[in-house]
Structures are given as structure tokens and as C-alpha cells.
N, C-alpha and C positions, 0 to 999 in steps of 0.2 A: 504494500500500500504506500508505503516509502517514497516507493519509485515513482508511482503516478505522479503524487504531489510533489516531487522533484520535477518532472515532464515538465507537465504544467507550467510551472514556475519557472522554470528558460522558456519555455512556448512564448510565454504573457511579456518576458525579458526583450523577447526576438522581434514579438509584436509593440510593444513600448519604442526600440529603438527604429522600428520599421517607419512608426508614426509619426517621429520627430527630422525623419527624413522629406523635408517638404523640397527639397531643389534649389535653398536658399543656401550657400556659405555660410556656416556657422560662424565661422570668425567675422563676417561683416554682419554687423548689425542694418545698414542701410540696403541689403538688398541686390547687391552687385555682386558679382563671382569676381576671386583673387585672380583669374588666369585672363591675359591680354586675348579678349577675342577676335581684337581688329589684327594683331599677330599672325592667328592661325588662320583667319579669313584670306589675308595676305599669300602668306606660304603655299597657302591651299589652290590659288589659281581661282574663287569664288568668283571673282567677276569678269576676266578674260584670263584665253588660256591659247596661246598661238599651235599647242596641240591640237585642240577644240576645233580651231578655225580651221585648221588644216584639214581635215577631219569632215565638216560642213565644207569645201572648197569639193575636195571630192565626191562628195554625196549631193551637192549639187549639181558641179560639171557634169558627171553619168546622170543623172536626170534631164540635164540639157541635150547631151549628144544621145540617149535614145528617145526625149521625144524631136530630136531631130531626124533620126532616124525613119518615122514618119511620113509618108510621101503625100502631096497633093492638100493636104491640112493646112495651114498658115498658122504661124504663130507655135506652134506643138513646140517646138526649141525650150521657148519661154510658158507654157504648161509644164513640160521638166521640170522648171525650176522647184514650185509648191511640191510635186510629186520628192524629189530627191531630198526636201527638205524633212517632208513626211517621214521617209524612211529613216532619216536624221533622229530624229525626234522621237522616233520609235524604236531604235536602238541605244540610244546617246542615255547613258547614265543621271545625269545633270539637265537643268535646263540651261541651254546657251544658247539663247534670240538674240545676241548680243555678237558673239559669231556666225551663227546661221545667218543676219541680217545681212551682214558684211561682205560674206561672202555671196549672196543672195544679189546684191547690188553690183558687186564688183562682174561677175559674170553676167550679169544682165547689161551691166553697159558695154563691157567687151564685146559680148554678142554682137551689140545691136551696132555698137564703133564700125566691128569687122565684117560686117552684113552690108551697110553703107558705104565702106573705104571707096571702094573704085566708081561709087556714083560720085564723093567728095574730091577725087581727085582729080578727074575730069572736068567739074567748075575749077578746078582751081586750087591749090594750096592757099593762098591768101584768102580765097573768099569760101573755103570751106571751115577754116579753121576755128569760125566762132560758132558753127550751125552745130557742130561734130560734138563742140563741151556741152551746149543747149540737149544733144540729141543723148550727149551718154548718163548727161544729168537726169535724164526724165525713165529715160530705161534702168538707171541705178535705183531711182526712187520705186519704179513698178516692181523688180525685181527684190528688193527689200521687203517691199509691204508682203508679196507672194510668199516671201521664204518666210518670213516669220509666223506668215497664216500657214502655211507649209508645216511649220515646226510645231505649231500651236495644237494643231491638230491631232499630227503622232505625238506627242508628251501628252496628248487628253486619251486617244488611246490605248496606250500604253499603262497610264492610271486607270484606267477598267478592266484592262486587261491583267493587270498585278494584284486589285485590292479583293481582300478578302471579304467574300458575303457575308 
């Protein structure tokens, strides 16, 4: 009988200290953790990460060259885009719209540069040269908003697809 009421009494020990674990720092009374988390946020790559990008460059560009792939469609190149970002976003551990953008734009104005080049160089080098920043400006920006809906998308599927009923 000893023994129960010993049990017990580390049980109730276990559950006492279990309850005074709320997530706060004991040693700060105000509420803040001792450990620098703008440190580990740092270290961590948390807000860009030139692996990431590299990573989104490729799963974009293959979404561009097979919806280019494509025949007789218009525009399927730049449908790629959303598509490879998709798959991005549905692979990719992390959320990086911050890379997937980036890269999302940078190949959308490239495209659209090297799509254009031989109609620009034919007016002209002098008189193409301001039309070309205007043309890869607005194809960076379509390609941005695409990859990030792109990306949005696979990280919303991927959370249904991972969380537990």
C-alpha cells in the first residue's frame, strides 16, 4: 500500500511541475525568452535564402519551357510560370513568396525581353531601348503576381494534404 501512495505522490510531483511549465522563462519575470530570436531567425535563412531562390528559378524555368512546349496556344510559356511555382510550393518545406516572386519576375521579363529582341532591334537600338525596360517591367510584374498565386496555392495544398483530421 506503501507503494501506491508513493506512485501517486511523484505522479501529482510530475503533474505540479508539468503545470508551472506555461512557455514563459522563469528567470524573466517580464515575459520574454533569454535566447536572441532575431539570432536564430538570422542564421536560419527565415526571410531569404539564395538556396530557396535557386531552387524557385528552377521550378519555375521547367514550368516555363514545358508550357512552352505547347504548340499553337499563346501565352502557355507564361501559364508555366503559376504551374512550376505550384509545384514549388508543394514541395518546398518553408514558405518562400519572397523567392518564388523573384524568380517568378525575373523569368517572366526575360521571356518576354527575348521573345521581343529581334522585333527591338530592327526599330533600332536607340529607339528600342526605352520600350524593352517598359516591356520587361510589366512582364516582371505579371510574372510575380503569377508565381506567388502559383506558390500560394501549392503551400495551401500541401497544408490539406499534411494536416491531421
Amino acid at each position: 500500500m506503501s507503494e501506491r501512495t508513493a506512485e501517486r505522490s511523484r505522479e501529482t510531483e510530475s503533474e505540479a511541475s508539468a503545470e508551472t511549465g506555461s512557455g514563459v522563462d522563469i528567470g524573466r519575470l517580464d515575459g520574454f525568452s533569454t535566447t536572441d530570436e532575431a539570432e536564430t531567425e538570422s542564421d536560419g535563412g527565415r526571410y531569404f535564402s539564395a538556396r530557396a531562390l535557386l531552387f524557385a528559378l528552377v521550378a519555375v524555368g521547367a514550368g516555363t519551357v514545358v508550357g512552352g512546349l505547347i504548340p499553337v496556344i499563346p501565352f502557355t510559356a507564361l501559364l508555366g510560370i503559376p504551374a512550376g511555382a505550384f509545384v514549388y510550393g508543394l514541395l518546398a518545406s518553408q514558405r518562400r513568396y519572397i523567392e518564388t516572386g523573384l524568380a517568378g519576375g525575373v523569368v517572366a521579363g526575360l521571356l518576354t525581353v527575348t521573345s521581343f529582341l529581334p522585333q527591338f532591334l530592327v526599330r533600332g537600338v536607340g529607339g528600342g531601348q526605352l520600350g524593352m525596360g517598359r516591356l520587361f517591367a510589366v512582364a516582371a510584374a505579371v510574372g510575380l503576381v503569377l508565381s506567388i498565386l502559383g506558390h500560394y496555392f501549392g503551400r495551401d495544398l500541401r497544408d490539406g494534404l499534411t494536416r491531421d483530421l
